[in-house]
DSSP file (Angstrom, degrees, kcal/mol; ACC not computed):
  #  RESIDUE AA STRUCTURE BP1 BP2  ACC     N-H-->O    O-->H-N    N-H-->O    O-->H-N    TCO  KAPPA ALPHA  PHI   PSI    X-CA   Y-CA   Z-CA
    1    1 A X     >        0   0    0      0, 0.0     4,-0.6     0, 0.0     5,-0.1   0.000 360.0 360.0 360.0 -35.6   56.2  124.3  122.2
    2    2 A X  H  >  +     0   0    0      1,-0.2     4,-1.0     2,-0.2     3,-0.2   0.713 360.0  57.0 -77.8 -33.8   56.9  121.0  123.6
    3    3 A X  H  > S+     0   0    0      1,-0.2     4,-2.8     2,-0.2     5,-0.4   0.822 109.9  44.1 -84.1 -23.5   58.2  119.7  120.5
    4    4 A X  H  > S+     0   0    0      2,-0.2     4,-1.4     1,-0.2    -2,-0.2   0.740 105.6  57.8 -50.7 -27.4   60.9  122.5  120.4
    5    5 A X  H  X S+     0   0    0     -4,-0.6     4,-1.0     2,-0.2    -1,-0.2   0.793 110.3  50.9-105.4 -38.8   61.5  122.0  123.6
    6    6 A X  H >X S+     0   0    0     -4,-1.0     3,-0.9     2,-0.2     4,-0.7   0.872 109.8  44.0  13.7-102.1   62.1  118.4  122.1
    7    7 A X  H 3X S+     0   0    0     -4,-2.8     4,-2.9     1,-0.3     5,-0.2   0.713 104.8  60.7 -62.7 -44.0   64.3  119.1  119.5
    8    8 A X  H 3< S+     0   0    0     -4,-1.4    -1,-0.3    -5,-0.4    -2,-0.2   0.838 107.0  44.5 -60.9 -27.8   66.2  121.2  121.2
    9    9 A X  H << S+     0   0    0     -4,-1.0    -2,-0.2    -3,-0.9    -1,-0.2   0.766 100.6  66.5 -70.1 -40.3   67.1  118.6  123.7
   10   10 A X  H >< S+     0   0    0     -4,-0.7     3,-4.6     2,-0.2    91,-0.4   0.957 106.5  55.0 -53.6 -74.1   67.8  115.8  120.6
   11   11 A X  T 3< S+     0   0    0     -4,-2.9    -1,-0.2     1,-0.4    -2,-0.2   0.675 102.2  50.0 -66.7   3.7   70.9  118.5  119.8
   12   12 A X  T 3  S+     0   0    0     -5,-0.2     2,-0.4    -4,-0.1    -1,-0.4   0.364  93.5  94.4-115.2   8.9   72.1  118.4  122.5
   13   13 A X    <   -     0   0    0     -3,-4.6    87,-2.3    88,-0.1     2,-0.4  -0.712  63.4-142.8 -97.3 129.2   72.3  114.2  122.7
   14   14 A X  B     -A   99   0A   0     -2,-0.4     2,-2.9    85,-0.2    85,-0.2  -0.769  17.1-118.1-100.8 145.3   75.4  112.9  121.8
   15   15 A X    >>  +     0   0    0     83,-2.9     3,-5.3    -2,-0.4     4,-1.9  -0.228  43.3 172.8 -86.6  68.6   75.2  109.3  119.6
   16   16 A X  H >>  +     0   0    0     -2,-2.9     3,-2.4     1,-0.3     4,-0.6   0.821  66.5  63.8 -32.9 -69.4   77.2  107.3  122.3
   17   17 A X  H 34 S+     0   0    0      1,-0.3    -1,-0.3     2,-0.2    -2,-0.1   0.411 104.4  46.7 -72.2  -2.3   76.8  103.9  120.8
   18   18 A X  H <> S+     0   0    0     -3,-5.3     4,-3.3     3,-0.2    -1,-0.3   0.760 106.9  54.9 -93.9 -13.7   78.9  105.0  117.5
   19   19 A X  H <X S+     0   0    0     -3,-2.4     4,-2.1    -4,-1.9     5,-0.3   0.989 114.3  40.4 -61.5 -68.3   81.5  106.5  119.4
   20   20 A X  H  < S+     0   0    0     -4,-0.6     4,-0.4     2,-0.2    -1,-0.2   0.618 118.9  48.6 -24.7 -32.9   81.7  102.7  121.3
   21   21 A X  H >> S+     0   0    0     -5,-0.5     4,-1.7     2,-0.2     3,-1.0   0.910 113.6  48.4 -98.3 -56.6   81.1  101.0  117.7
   22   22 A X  H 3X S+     0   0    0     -4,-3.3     4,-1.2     1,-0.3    -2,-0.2   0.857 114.4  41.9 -47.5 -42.1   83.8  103.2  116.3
   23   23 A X  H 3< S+     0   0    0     -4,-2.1    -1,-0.3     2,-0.2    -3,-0.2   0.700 118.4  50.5 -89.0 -14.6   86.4  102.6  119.2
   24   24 A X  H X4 S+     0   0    0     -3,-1.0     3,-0.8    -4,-0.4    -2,-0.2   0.990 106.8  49.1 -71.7 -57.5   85.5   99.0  119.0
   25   25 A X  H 3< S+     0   0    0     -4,-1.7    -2,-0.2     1,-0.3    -3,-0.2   0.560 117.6  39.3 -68.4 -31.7   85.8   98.6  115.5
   26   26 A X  T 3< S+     0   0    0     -4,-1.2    -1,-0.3     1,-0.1    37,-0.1  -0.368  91.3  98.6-125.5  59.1   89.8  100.4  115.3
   27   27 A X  S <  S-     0   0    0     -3,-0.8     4,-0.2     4,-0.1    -1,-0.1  -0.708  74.0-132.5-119.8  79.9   91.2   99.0  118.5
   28   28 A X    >   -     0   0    0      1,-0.1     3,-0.6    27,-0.1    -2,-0.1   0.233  16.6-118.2 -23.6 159.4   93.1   96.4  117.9
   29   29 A X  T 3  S+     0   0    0      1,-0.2    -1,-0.1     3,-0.1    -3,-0.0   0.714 115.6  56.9 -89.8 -10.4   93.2   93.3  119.2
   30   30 A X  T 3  S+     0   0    0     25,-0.0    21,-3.2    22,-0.0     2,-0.4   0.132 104.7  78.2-100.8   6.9   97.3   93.7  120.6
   31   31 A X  E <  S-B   50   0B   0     -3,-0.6     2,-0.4    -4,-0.2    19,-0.2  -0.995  70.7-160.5-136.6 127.7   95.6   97.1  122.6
   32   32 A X  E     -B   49   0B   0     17,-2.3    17,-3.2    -2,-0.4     2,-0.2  -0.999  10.9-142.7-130.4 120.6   93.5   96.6  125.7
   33   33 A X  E     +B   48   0B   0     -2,-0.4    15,-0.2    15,-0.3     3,-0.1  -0.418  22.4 173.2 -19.2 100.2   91.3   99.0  126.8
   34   34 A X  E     -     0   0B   0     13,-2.4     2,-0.2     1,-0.5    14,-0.1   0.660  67.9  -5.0-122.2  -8.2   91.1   99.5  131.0
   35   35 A X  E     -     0   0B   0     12,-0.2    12,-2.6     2,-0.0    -1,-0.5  -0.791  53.3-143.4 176.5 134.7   88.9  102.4  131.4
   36   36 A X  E     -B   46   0B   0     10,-0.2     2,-0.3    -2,-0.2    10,-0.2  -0.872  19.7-160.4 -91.7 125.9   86.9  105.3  129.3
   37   37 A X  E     -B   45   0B   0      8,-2.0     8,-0.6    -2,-0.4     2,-0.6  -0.904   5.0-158.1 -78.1 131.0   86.6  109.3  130.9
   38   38 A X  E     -B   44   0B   0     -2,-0.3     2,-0.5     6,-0.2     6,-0.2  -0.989  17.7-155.1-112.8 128.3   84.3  111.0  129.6
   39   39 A X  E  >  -B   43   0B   0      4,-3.1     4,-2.3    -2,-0.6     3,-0.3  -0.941  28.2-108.8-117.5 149.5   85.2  115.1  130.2
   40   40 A X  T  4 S+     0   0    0     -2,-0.5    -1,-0.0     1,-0.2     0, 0.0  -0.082 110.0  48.0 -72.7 135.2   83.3  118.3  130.4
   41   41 A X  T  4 S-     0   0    0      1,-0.1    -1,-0.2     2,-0.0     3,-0.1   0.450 130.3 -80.6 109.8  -1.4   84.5  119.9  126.9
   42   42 A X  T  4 S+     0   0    0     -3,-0.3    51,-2.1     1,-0.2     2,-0.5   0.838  85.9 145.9  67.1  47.7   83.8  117.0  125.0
   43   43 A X  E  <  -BC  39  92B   0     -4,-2.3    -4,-3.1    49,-0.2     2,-0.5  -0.702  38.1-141.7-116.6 152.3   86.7  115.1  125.7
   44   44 A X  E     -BC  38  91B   0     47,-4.8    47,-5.5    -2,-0.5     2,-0.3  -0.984   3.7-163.0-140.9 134.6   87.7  111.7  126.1
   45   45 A X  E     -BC  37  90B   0     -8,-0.6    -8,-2.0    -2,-0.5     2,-0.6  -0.870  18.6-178.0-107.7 121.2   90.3  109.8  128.6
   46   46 A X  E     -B   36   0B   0     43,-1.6     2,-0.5    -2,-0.3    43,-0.4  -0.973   3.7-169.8-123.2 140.2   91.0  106.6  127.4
   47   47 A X  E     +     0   0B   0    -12,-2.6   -13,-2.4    -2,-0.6     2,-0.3  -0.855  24.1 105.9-116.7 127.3   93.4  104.2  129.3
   48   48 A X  E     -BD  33  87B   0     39,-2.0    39,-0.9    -2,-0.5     2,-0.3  -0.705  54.9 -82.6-158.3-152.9   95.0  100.9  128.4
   49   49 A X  E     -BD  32  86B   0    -17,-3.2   -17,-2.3    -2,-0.3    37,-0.2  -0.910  26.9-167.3-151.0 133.1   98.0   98.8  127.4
   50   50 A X  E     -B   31   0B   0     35,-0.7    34,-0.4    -2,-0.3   -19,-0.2  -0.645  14.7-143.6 -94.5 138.4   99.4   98.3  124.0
   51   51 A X  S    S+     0   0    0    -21,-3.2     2,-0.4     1,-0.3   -20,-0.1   0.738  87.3  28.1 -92.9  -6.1  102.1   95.4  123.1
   52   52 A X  S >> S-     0   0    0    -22,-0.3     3,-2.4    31,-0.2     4,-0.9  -0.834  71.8-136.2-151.5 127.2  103.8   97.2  120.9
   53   53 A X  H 3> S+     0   0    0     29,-4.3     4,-2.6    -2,-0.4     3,-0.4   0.743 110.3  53.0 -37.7 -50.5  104.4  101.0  120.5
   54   54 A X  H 3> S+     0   0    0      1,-0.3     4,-0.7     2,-0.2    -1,-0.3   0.496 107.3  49.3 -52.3 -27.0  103.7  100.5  116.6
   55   55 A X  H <> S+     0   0    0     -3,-2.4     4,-1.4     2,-0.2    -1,-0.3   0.579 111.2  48.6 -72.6 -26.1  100.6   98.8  117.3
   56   56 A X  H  X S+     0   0    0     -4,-0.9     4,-2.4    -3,-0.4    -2,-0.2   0.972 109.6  52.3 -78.6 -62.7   99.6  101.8  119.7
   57   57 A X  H  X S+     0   0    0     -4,-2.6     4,-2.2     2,-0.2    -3,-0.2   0.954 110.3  53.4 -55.6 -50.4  100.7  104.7  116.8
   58   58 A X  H  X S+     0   0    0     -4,-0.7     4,-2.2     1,-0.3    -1,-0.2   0.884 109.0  51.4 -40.7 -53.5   98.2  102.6  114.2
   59   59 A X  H  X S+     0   0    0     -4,-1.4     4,-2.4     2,-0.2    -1,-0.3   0.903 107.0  42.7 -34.3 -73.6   95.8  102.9  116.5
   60   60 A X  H >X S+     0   0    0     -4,-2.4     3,-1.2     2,-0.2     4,-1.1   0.958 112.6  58.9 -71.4 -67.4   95.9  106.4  117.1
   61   61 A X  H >X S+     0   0    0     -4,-2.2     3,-2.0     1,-0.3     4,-1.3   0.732 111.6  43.2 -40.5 -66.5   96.3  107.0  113.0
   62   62 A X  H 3< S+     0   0    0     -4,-2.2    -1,-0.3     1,-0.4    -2,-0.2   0.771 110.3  50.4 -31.4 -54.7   92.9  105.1  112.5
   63   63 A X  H X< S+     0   0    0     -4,-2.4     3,-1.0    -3,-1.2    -1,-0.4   0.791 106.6  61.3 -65.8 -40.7   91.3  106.8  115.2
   64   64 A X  H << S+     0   0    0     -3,-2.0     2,-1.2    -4,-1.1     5,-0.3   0.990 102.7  57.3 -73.0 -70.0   92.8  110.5  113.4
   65   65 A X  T 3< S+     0   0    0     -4,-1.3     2,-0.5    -5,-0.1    -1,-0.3   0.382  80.6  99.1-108.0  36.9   90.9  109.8  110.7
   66   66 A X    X   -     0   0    0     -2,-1.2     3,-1.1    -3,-1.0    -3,-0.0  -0.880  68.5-131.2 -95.3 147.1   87.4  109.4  111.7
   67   67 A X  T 3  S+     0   0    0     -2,-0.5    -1,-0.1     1,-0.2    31,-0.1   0.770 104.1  69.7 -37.4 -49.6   85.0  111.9  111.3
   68   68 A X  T 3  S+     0   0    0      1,-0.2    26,-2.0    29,-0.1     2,-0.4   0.544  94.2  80.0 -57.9 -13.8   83.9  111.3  115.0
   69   69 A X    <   +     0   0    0     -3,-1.1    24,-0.2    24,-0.3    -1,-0.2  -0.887  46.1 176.5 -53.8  67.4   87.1  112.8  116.0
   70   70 A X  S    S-     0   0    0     -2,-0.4     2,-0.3     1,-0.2    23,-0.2   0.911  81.4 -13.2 -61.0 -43.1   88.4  116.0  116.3
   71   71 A X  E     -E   92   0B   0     21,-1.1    21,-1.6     2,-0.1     2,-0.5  -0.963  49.5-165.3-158.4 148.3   91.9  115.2  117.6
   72   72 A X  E     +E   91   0B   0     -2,-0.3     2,-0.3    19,-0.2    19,-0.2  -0.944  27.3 162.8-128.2 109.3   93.7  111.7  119.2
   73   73 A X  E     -E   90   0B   0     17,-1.5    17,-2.9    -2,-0.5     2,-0.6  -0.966  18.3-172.7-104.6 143.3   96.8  112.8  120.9
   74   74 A X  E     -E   89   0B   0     -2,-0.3    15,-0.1    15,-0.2     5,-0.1  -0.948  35.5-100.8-133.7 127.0   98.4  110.5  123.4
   75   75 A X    >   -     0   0    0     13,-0.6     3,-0.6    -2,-0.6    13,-0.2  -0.020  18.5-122.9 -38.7 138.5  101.5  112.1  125.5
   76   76 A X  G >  S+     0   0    0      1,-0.2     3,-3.8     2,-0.1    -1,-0.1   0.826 107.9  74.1 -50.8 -40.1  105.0  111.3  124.6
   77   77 A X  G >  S+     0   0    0      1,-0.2     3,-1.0     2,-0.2    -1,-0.2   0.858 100.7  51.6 -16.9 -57.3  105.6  109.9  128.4
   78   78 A X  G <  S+     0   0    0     -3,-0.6    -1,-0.2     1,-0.2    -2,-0.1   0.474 103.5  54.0 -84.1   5.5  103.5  107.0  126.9
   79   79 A X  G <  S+     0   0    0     -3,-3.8    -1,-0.2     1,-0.1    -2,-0.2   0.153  80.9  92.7-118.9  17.8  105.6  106.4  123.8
   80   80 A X  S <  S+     0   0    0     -3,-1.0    -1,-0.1    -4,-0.1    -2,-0.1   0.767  76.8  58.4 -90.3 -24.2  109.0  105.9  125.4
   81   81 A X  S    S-     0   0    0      1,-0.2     3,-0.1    -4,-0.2   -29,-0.0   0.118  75.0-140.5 -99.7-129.7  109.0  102.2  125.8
   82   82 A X  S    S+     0   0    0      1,-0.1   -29,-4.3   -31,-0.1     2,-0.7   0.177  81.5  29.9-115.4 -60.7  108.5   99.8  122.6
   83   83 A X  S    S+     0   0    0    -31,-0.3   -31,-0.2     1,-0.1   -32,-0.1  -0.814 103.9  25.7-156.5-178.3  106.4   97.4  124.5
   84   84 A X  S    S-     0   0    0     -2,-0.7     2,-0.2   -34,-0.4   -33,-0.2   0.451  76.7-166.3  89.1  16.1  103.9   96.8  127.2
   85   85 A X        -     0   0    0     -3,-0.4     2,-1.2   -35,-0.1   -35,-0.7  -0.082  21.7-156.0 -14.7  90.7  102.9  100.1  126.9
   86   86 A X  E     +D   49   0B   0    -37,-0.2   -37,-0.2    -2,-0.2     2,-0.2  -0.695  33.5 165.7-107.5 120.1  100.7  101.7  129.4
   87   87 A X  E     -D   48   0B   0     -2,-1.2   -39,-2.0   -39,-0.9     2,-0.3  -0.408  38.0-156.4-112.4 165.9   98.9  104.5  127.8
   88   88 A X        -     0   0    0    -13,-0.2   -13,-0.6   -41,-0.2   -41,-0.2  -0.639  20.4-151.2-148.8 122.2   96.1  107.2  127.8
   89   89 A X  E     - E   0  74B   0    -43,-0.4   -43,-1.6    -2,-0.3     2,-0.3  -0.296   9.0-143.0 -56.9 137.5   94.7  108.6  124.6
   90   90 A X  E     -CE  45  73B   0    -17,-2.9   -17,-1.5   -45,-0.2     2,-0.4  -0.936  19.4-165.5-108.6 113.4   93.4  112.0  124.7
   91   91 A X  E     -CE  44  72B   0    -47,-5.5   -47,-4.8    -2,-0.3     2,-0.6  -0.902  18.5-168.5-116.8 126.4   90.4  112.5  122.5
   92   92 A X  E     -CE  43  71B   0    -21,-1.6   -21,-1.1    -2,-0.4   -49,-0.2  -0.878  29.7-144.0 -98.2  82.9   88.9  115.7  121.4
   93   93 A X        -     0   0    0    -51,-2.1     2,-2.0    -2,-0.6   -24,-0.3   0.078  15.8-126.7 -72.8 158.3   85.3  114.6  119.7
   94   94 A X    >>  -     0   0    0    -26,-2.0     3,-3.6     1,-0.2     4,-2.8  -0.537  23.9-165.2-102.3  97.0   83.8  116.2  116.8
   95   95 A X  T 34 S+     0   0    0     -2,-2.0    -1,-0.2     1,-0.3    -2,-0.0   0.947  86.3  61.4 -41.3 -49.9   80.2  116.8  118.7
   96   96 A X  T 34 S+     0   0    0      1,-0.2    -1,-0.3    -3,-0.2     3,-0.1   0.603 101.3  52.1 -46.4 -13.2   78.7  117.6  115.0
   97   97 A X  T <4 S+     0   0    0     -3,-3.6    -1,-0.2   -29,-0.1    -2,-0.2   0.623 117.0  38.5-117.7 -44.6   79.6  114.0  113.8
   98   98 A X  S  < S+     0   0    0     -4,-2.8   -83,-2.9   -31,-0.1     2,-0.5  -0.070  83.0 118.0-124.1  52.2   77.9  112.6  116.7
   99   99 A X  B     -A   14   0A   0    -85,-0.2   -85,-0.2    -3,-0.1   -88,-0.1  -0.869  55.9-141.8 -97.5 126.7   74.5  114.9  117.3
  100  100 A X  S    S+     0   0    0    -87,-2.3     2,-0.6    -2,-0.5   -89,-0.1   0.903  96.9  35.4 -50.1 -41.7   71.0  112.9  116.9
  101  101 A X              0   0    0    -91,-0.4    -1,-0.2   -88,-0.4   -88,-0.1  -0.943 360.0 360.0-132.3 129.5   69.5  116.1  115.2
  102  102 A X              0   0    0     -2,-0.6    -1,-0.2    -3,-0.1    -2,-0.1   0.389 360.0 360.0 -81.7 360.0   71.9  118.0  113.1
């Protein structure tokens, strides 16, 4: 009973530290990073400043195509200037991608 009680708990643990190795790994170095939300729904608020709008869009393509990802939209608002961007990603994670016990 205890170990069900376990396991059940293990699916419901999300594997922060690849989500963090993931976002480390495709954020360029010309995008800085000022603050993570995490929100109920399995969403993530990301905030920063890009130099160059083109650097910003790369970003967001990389980020589209991980598994750990369901969707990286970041508002148009944030794509108006070319650079010094100050942005916020909205990420919609793919919970399956990052569960301890499948």
């Amino acid at each position: 009973l205890r170990l069900r009680a376990l396991q059940a708990s293990y699916k419901e643990t999300l594997l922060w530290s690849s989500l963090l190795f993931a976002l480390g790994q495709y954020v360029p170095p010309t995008v800085a990073l000022s603050s993570v939300q995490v929100l109920p729904g399995e969403v993530l608020n990301i905030s920063g400043q890009a130099q160059s709008r083109e650097q910003l869009l790369a970003m967001q393509d990389l980020l589209r195509q991980q598994k750990l990802f369901a969707s990286v939209e970041i508002p148009l608002k944030y794509l108006v200037s070319e650079s010094n961007l100050d942005f916020v990603l909205n990420i919609k994670l793919n919970s399956a991608a990052l569960r301890i016990w499948p």
